[in-house]
Phi, psi and omega in degrees: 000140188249134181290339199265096186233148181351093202267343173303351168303130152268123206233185206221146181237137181228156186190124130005099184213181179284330155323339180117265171218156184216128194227157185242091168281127163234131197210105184071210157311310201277153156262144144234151146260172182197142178212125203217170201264314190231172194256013171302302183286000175253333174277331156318312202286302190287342157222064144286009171239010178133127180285150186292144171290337186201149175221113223250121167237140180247104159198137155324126175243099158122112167296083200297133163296340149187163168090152122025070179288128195297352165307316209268336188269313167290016157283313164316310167298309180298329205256324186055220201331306172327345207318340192279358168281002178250122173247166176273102175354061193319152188294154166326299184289341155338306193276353187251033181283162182282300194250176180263342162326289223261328161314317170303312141028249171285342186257352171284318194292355180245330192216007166086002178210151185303193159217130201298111146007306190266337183269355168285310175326326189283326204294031186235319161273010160291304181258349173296329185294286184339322180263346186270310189287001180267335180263012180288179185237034201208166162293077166273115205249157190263106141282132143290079203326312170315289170302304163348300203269330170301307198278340176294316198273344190086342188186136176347146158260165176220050183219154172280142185292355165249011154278140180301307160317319136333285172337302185262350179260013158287322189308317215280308158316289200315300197313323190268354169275357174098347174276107153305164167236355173325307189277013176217001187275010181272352175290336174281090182233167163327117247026023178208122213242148196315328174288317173305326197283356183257341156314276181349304163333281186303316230269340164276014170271309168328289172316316196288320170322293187326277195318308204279341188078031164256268273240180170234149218249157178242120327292190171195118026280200187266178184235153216238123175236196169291351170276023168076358180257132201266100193285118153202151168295142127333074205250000000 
């Protein structure tokens, strides 16, 4: 499999961080970062030098009405040992509960199963993506970093992504897929930590696949819930 895809696109990888968000534009050779409090205004920030051909977030895009989204359980399959790193996509009516008491709630009365402390936790960048991505102007597609980073390696990783050995051996995918990081590790500032920007990364290596007509969606096709949007990960 060639890790090596079309580098004339530009395109932008975004990932979640306590800082708010942090994106990776890849154009050509170069890399930049960008790091913004909303992701309206980090995609603003990031194509004042040209708008992006696809723009890659690893947040869940398209919300399930009950039940599973089959992204997140083949996404689990795709990561192997890694799997907690895919949490389950809580239902629409979950996110829009006041608390996480009555979501957990509303989402066992829906899918037989609770909602996790941390994935309730998601839910403000959960619906800002949600509401943003329906007016974006741009192509926008759902990454998973993890899966992502399994297909670069040919096979699950089985080291974590905040261990120093996790670390270099994410550096270590990009670098043989052709991505430098010199131009985006400046990006590591307070709340914003060496793994999102190397999430960010992959998920804009993802975008470029997208962009090149290489890659491929889990499932596929995607599914489809009532907000119309064709939910699957990107790889």
């Amino acid at each position: 499999m060639s890790r090596h895809t079309d580098r004339t696109a530009r395109v932008l990888g975004v990932d979640a961080c306590r800082a708010g968000w942090v994106g990776v534009v890849l154009d050509g050779d170069r890399a930049t970062a960008h790091v913004a409090s909303g992701i309206a205004d980090l995609v603003e920030q990031a194509s004042v030098d040209g708008q992006p051909a696809v723009v890659g977030v690893d947040m869940p895009i398209g919300l399930p009405d009950h039940g599973p989204r089959q992204a997140d359980q083949l996404a689990r399959r795709a990561v192997g040992r890694l799997r907690s790193s895919v949490f389950t996509t809580p239902t629409r009516p979950a996110l829009e509960a006041p608390d996480h008491r009555t979501a957990s709630a509303r989402n066992r009365e829906l899918t037989g199963k609770g909602v996790s402390i941390q994935a309730f936790g998601l839910k403000p960048k959960l619906l800002e993506v949600d509401q943003w991505v329906r007016r974006a102007a741009v192509n926008v597609v759902e990454v998973h970093p993890e899966v992502s980073f399994a297909r670069l390696a040919g096979a699950p990783l089985d080291v974590g992504k905040r261990t120093h050995f996790g670390v270099a051996r994410r550096h270590e995918l990009l670098r043989e897929a052709g991505v430098t990081l010199e131009g985006v590790l400046g990006a590591v500032v307070r709340g914003v930590g060496v793994d999102d920007v190397l999430d960010a990364t992959v998920v804009a290596w993802s975008a470029r696949r997208v962009a090149a007509g290489c890659a491929v969606a889990i499932p596929d096709p995607p599914e489809v819930f009532s907000d119309s949007w064709p939910a699957a990960i990107w790889i």
